[in-house]
C-alpha positions as CSV (number, residue, x, y, z in Angstrom):
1,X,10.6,-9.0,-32.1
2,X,14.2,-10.2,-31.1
3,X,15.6,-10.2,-28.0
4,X,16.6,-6.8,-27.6
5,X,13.4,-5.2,-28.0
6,X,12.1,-8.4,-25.6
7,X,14.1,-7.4,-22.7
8,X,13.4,-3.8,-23.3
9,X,9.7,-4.0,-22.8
10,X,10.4,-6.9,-19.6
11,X,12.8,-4.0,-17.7
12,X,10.6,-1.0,-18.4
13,X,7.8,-2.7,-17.1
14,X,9.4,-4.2,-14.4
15,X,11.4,-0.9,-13.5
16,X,7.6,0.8,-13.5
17,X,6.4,-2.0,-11.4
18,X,8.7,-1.5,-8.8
19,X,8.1,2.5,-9.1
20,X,12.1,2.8,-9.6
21,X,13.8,5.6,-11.9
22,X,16.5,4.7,-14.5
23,X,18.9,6.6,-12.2
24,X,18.0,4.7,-9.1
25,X,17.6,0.9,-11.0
26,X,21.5,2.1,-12.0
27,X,23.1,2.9,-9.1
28,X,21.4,-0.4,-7.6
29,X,22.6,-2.4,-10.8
30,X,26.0,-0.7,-10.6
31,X,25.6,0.8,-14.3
32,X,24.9,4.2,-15.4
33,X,22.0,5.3,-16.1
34,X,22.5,6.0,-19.9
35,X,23.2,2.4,-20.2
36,X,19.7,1.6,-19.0
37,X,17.9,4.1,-21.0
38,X,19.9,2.5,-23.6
39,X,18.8,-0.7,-22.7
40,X,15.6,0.1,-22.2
41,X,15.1,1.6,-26.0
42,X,16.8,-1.4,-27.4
43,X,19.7,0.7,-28.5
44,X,22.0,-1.8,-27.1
45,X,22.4,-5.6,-26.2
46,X,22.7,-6.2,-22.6
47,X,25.5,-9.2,-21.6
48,X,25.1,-11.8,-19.6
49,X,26.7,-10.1,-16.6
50,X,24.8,-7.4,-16.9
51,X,21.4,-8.8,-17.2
52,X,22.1,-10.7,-14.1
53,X,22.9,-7.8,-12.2
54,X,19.8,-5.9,-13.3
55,X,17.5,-8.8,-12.7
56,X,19.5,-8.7,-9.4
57,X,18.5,-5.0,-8.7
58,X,15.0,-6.0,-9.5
59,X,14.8,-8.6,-7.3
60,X,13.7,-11.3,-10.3
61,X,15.4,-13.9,-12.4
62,X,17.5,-13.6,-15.2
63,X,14.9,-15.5,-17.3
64,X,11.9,-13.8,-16.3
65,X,13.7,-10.1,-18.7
66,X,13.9,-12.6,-21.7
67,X,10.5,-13.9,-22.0
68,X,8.3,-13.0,-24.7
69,X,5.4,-10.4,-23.7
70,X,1.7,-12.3,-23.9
């Protein structure tokens, strides 16, 4: 699994968690809402700046999107 695909599975479950649409985890990130369905299905990489502000939006650390899933 590489990295990508890691910090897919982290957001979408942490995006569930905190009961949050793509739309609103967005407009609280500041991205669009493609971007983070783009993120989500690994379609893209994410940047440094952006993972920060979505870890941000989630209230969590940068870190915590990258770990492997148990």
């Amino acid at each position: 699994m590489d990295l990508k695909e890691v910090m897919a599975i982290n957001l979408r479950r942490a995006r569930h968690d905190k009961k949050l649409t793509q739309e609103e985890l967005a407009e609280r990130a500041g991205l669009s809402a493609r971007y983070v369905g783009a993120i989500e299905r690994a379609t893209v990489s994410a940047s440094v700046t952006v993972l920060g502000h979505i870890a941000d939006a989630l209230g969590m650390e940068p870190g915590d999107l990258l770990r492997k899933p148990n």
